[in-house]
Every structure is written in C-alpha cells, then in structure tokens.
N, C-alpha and C positions, 0 to 999 in steps of 0.2 A: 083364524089362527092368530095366535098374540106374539107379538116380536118381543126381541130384547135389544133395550138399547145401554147404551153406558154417555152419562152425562157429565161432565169434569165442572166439579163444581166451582166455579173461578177460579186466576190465578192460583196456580201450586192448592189445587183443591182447597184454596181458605176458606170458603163458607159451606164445607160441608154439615157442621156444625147448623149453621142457619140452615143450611135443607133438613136436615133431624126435624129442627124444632118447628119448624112450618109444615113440615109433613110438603114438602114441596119439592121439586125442581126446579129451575129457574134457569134461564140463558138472559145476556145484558141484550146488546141492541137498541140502545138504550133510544141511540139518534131516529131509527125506524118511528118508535111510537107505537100506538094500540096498532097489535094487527088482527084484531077482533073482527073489523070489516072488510078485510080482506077474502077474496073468494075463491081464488086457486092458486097454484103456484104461476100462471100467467104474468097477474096481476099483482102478484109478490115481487114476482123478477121486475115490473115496471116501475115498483116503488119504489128497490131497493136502488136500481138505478139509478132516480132518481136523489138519493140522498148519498152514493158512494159512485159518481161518476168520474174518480180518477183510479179507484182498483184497478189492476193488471188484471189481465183475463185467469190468471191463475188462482188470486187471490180472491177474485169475483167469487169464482167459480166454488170452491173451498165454502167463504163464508155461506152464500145462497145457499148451498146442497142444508149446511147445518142450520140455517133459520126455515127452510122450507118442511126440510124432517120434523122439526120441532111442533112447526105452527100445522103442519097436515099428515104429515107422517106419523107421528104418534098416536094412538088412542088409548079410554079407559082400558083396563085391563092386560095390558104391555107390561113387561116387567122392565126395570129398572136400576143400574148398577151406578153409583159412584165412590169411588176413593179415599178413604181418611187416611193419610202421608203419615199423622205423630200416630194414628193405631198400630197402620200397616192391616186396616180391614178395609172389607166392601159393606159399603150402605148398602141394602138391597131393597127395591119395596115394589108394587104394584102400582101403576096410574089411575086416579080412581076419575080425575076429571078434563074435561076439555080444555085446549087453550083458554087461558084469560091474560089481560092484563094487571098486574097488580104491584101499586106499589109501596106495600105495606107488607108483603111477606120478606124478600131479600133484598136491602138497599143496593140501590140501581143498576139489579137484575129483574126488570117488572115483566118479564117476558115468564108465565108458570102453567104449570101443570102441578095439579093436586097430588097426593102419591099417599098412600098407608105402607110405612117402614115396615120393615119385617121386625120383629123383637129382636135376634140373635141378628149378631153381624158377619160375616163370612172374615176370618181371620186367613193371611194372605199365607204364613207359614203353612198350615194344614193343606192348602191348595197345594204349593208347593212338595210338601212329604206324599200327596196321594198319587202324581205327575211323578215323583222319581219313586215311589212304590209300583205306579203301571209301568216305569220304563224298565223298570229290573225283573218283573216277570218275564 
C-alpha cells in the first residue's frame, strides 16, 4: 500500500520551483553526507548523533523522525504533496525512485528522491470551496 507524504520544499517553500524542474524532492542535511550506505534507522540515529551531539532531545527527536522517513520511509510509488506559497497550489506527483544523493539536482538539498509531477496542479482555493461545499450539506 502506497503512503502519502507532503515535503516542504525549503525555506517558505522556495525551491518548489527547482523540485518541478528536477522532477525531484529533496530534503538539506546537508552536514550528515551520502546516506546511501547507511543500513537502517539504527545506524542513522548513530550518525546523526554523531554530527548533531548538542540537539535537545526534542529537536533530536523532530529532525531524525524526518531524515529517517525520508532515507527509509518512503518508496517508489508513494504519492507526493508540496506547496507553491506565490500559486497558492500543491505540486503533486508520484516517487518514481529510491534514496540518492545528489548534488546537481537542488543546491545544497543533495538529499532526493526522484518524483513524476502530475500535469495539473491542485489549486488550494477549489480544496477550500469543496470542504465548505461538504460542510454545508
């Protein structure tokens, strides 16, 4: 069964833009590195550790859930939601490929998953009119 996740494409959604045009996703982390050879979220929690040994347990806790979803959590075939703020629509698309690192798709977010946009974009007003169309039946 395929999940849906929703990914905030950087800061105040700026690079949604660059997720269009790479047909991609992308999260930074940038300090972590390849997590290509990493093997389960174990050994993810040991790394990150290792590189953010003064986080708060809170904020530990926070970023880890979202670099582990990402790097194991996700698969091909998941669908896909992010934000464009100047449309007021949702990117939508389907993950077509596994973790990589890359950093040649979004500048210094090398953390991606592949993705095929949908054509149409879900315009946020329409959401909106069919949620106060069901509320008033």
């Amino acid at each position: 069964m395929s999940e849906f996740w929703k990914i905030v494409a950087g800061p105040q959604n700026s690079l949604i833009r660059d997720f269009e045009e790479s047909s991609c996703v992308a999260v930074g982390w940038t300090q972590m590195g390849d997590l290509t050879d990493i093997e389960g979220p174990e050994e993810l929690e040991l790394h990150f550790d290792n590189i953010y040994p003064d986080f708060n347990a809170k904020r530990r806790g926070l970023q880890l859930a979202g670099i582990q979803k990402f790097r194991f959590g996700m698969s091909p075939g998941d669908r896909v939601i992010s934000y464009n703020p100047n449309t007021r629509d949702y990117l939508w698309g389907t993950i077509t490929g596994d973790y990589q690192y890359n950093s040649a798709l979004v500048p210094e977010y090398n953390n991606v998953r592949l993705v095929d946009w949908c054509i149409d974009t879900l315009d946020t007003s329409l959401l909106v009119e069919n949620v106060e169309t069901l509320m008033a039946s």
